[in-house]
C-alpha positions in Angstrom: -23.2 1.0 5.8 -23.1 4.6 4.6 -26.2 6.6 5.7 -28.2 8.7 3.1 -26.4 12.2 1.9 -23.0 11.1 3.2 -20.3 12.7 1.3 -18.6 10.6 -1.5 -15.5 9.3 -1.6 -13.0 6.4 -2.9 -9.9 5.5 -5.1 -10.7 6.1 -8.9 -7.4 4.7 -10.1 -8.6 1.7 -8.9 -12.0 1.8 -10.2 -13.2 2.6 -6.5 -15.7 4.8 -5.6 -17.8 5.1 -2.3 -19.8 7.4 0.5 -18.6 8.3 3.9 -20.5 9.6 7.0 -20.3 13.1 7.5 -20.8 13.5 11.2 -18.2 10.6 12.4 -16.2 7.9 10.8 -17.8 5.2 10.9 -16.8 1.8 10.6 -17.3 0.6 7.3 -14.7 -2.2 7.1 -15.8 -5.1 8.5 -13.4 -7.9 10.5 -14.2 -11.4 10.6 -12.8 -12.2 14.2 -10.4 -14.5 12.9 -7.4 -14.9 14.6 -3.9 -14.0 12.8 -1.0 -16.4 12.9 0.3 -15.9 16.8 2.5 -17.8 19.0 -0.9 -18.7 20.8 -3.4 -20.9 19.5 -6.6 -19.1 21.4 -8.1 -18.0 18.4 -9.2 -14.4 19.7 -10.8 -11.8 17.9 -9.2 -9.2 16.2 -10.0 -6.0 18.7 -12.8 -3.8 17.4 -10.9 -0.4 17.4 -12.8 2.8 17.3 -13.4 4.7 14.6 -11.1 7.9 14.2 -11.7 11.9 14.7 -13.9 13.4 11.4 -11.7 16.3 11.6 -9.7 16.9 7.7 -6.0 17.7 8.0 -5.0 21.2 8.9 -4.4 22.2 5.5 -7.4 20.8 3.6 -11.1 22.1 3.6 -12.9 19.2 2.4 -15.0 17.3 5.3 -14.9 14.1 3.8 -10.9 14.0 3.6 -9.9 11.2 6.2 -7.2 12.5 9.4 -6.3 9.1 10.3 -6.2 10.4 14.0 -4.9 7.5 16.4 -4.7 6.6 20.4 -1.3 7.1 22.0 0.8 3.8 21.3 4.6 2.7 20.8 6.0 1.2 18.1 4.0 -2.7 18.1 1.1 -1.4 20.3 -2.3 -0.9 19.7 -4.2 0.5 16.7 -7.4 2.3 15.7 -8.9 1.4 12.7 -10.2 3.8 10.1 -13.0 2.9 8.3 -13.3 3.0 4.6 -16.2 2.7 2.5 -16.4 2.3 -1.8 -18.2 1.5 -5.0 -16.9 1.2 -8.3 -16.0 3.9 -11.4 -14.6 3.3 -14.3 -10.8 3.0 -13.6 -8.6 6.0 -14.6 -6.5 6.1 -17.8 -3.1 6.1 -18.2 -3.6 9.9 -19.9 -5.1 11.2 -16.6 -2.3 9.8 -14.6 1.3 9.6 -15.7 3.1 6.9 -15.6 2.6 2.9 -17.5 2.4 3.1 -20.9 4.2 1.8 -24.1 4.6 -1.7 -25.3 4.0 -5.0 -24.2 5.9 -6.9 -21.5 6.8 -10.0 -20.9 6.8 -11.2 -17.2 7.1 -15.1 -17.8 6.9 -16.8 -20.7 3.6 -17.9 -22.4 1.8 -14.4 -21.2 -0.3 -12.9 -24.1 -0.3 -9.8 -25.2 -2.6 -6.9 -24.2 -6.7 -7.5 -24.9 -5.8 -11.4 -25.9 -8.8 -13.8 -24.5 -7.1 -16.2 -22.0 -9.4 -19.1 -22.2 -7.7 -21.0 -19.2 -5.5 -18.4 -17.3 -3.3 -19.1 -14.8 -5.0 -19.2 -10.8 -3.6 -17.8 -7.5 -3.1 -21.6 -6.7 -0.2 -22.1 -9.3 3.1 -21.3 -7.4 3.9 -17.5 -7.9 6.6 -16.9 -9.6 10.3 -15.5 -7.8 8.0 -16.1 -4.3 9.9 -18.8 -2.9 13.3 -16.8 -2.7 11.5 -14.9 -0.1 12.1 -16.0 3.5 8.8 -16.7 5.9 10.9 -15.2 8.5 13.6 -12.4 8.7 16.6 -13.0 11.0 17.8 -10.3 13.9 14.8 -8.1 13.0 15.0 -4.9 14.7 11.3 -4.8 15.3 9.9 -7.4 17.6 6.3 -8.8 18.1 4.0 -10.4 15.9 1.4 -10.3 12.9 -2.4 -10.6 13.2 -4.8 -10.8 10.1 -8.6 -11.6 9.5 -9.2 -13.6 6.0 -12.7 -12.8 6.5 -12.8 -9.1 6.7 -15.2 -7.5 4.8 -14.9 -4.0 2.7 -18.2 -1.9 1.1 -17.5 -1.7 -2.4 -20.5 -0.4 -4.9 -22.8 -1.3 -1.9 -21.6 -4.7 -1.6 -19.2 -5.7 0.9 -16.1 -7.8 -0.8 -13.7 -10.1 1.0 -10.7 -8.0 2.2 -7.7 -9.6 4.1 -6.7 -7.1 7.4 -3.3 -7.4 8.4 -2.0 -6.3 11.6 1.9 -5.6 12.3 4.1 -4.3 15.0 4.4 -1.1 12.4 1.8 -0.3 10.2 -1.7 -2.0 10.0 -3.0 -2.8 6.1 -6.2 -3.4 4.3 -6.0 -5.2 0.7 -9.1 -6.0 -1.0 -8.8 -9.3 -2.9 -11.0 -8.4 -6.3 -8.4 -5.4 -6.3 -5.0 -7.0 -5.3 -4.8 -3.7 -3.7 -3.9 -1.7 -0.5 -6.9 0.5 0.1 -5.7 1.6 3.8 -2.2 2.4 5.0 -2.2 2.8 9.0 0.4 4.0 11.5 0.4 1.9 14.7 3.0 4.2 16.7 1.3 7.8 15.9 0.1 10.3 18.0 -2.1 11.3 15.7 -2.0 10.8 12.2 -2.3 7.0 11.9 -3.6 7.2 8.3 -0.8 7.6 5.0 -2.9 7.7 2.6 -6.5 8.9 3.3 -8.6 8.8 0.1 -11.7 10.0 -0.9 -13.9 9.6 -4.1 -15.5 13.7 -3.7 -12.0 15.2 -2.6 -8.5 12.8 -3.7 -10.1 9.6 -5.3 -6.5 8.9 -6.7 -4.5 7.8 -3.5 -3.5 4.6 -2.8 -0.5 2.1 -3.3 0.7 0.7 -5.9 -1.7 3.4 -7.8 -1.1 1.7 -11.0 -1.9 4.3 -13.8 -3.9 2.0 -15.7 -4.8 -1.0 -13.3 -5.7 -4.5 -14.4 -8.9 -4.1 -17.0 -10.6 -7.0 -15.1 -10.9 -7.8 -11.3 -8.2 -9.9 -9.4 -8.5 -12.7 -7.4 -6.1 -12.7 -4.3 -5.6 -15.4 -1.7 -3.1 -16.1 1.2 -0.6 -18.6 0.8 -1.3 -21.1 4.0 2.2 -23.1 3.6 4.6 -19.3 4.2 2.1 -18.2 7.2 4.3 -17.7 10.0 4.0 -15.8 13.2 5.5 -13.2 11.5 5.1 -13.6 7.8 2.1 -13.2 5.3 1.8 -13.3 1.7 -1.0 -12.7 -0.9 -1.0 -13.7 -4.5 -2.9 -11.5 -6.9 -3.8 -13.0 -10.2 -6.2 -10.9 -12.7 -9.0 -12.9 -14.2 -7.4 -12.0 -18.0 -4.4 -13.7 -16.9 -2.4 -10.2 -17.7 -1.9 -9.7 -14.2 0.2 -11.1 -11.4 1.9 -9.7 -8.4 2.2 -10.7 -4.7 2.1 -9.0 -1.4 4.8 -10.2 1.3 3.9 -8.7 4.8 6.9 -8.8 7.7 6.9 -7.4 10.7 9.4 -4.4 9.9 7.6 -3.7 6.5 5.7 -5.0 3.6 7.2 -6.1 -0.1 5.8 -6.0 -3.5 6.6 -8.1 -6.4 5.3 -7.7 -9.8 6.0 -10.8 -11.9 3.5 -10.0 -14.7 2.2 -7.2 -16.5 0.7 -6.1 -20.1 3.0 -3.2 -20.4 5.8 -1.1 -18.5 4.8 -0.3 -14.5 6.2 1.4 -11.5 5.6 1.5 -8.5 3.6 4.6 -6.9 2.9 6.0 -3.5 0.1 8.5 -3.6 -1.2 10.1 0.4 -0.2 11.7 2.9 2.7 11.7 5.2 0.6 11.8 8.9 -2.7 12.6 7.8 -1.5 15.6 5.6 0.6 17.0 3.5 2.6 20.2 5.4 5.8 22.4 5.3 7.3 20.2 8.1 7.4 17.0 5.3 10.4 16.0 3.9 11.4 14.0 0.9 15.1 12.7 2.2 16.7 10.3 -0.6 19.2 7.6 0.2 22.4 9.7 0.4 20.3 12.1 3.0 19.9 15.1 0.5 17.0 16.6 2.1 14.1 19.0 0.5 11.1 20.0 1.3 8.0 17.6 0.2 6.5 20.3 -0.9 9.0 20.3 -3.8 9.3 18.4 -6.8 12.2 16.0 -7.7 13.3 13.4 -10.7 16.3 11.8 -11.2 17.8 8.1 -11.0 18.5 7.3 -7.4 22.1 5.3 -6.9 22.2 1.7 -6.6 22.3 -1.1 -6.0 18.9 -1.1 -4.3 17.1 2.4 -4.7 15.2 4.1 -1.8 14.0 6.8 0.0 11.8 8.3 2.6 9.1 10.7 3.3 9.6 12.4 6.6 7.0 13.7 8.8 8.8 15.8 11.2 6.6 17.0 13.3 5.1 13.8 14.3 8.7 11.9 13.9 8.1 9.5 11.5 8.4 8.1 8.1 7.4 6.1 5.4 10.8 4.5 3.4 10.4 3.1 -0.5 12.9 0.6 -1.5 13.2 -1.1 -5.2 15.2 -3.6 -4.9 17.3 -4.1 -7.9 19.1 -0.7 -9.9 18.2 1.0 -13.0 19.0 3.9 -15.2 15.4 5.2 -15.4 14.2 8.6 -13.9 12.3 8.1 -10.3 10.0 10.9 -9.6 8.1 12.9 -7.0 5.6 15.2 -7.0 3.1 17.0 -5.4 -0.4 16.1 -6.6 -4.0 18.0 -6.3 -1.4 20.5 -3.8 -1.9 18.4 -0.9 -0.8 14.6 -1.6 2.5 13.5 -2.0 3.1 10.8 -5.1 6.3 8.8 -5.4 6.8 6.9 -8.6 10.0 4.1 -9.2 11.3 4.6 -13.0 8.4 6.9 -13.6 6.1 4.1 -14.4 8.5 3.4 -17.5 9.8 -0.3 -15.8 10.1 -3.4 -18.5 12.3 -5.7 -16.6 10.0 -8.0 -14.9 9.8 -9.5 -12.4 10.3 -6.1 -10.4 10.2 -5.5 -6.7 9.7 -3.0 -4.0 9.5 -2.7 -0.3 7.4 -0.2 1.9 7.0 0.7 5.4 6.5 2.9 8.4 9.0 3.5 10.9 8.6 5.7 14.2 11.8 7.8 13.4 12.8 11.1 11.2 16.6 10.7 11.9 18.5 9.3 8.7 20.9 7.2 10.3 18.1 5.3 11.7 15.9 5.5 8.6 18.8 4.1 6.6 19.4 1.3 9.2 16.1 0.2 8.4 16.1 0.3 4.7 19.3 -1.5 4.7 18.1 -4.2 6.7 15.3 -4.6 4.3 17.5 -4.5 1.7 20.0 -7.2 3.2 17.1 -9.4 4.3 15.0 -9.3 1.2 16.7 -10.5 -2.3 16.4 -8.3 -5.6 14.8 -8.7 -8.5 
């Protein structure tokens, strides 16, 4: 729990809001001890990783920023955990942020339009929609090991601590509270330091987060795991929102984790908002799909070439990335920018996307060189259809 006159912080976009400790970083999210799917059946805990270092990034001043510091590991190894803590705010409109706005969409048929009263709207336990096309597995992946994950974990939200799923893979390590449908924690398990990439806080960048909706679901979600595609190296959530508006689903592989939205009241897009490493430096680089390089510091828009569009945010001092991948072509603008001059913010079709279902792929990967970058996003791309 947060101790009196901690510091403030949390994610505003997602109606998040929340106090951290200011002489250490405590831990604030809670595992259950649950065992993930593994090859064994012992039904170990989930380690209890220490917290991370208090100091803020090199080129921010506020103590309350998060560094994400981590122990020495290679790519699958261990990972410390860095604790979050929140409470609610109003959410933040789509005239603060950029981004979805316009009419009504569609996702599948029968949804109602925006502010409609959904007397009997449709539950996480109804098959999601375009899910099944997703394998449980991906063949020849070029990342081995396995995933772990806690149901049971707990995260503080307006002093209460919800049910958050914890979700441990050989590359990155994720925290998605289920009233939110959303990834509240973004971890590098191969970094020495700068495990965290996206490090929010309510007092200092309340904004960060993933997908970072501009004007996320008027009513809380309800998320659960989908017990019949759990596999060793497979997990995927379904996010419904209570109005019935709202559906999207989280599937988490060993190399990476995808994103499909098959429902939504109006255009969306898909939005990164932290920072690459900890922080936001000179040594960052956005590198797009044909390796044109710049610096992150920079801003950028334009349509990125099909048929799948991507690209990367280099950390080059600590020699890794984080790639983006929609996986289906457009003729919409995608768009970068530096926010609040220290967080980077990535945006598919500048929240402007009407073609649902829509989906997207994220992940880490210990490496800044583009031929091995691209190998990556093209095997996600190969493995994992379009929509």
């Amino acid at each position: 729990m947060a101790r009196a006159g901690a510091p403030c912080w949390g994610l505003l976009a997602l109606g998040l809001f929340g106090c951290m400790p200011s002489s250490d970083l405590d831990r604030h999210a809670r595992g259950s001890g649950k065992q993930g799917a593994t090859s064994s059946a012992s039904g170990e805990n989930l380690p209890n990783s220490p917290g991370a270092s208090d100091a803020p990034p090199a080129d921010t001043a506020d103590p309350g920023s998060l560094s994400g510091a981590d122990s020495p590991a290679t790519e699958g190894g261990p990972s410390s955990m860095v604790p979050l803590t929140m409470t609610e705010q109003e959410p933040v409109t789509a005239a603060q942020e950029s981004g979805d706005a316009g009419s009504p969409v569609v996702g599948d048929a029968g949804t109602p339009p925006p502010g409609s009263v959904v007397e009997n709207p449709p539950t996480v336990s109804d098959p999601p929609p375009f899910a099944a096309d997703l394998p449980d597995d991906l063949r020849n992946a070029p990342v081995t090991g396995e995933i772990t994950f806690s149901d049971e974990a707990e995260w503080e939200v307006d002093g209460v601590f919800e049910p958050t799923f914890e979700i441990h893979t050989p590359t990155a390590s994720y925290w998605i509270a289920k009233p939110l449908g959303t990834m509240v924690s973004l971890e590098d398990r191969s970094a020495i330091p700068g495990g965290q990439w996206i490090a929010f806080s309510s007092g200092f960048r309340p904004l960060r987060g993933v997908p970072a909706f501009a004007t996320p679901p008027a009513t809380r979600v309800t998320t659960v795991r989908d017990e019949e595609s759990t596999t060793p190296t497979h997990v995927r959530l379904t996010s419904v929102s209570l109005d019935g508006l709202w559906q999207w689903v989280w599937d988490f592989y060993i190399t990476h984790v995808t994103f499909t939205i098959n429902r939504a009241p109006g255009p969306v897009g898909f939005n990164y908002r932290g920072v690459p490493g900890g922080s936001l430096g000179a040594e960052d680089q956005l590198v797009l799909s044909d390796g044109t390089a710049q610096s992150a510091r920079n801003s950028f828009s334009g349509d990125l070439p099909g048929p799948s569009e991507w690209a990367y945010i280099a950390d080059t001092t600590l020699g890794r990335s984080i790639f983006m991948i929609q996986h289906s072509d457009d003729a919409l603008a995608d768009r970068y920018q530096v926010r609040d001059n220290d967080s980077a913010f990535f945006s598919f079709g500048n929240g402007q996307i009407t073609s649902l279902p829509v989906r997207f792929s994220l992940g880490l990967i210990a490496s800044t060189n583009h031929a091995t970058v691209s190998a990556r996003a093209n095997f996600v791309t190969s493995a994992i259809p379009g929509r």
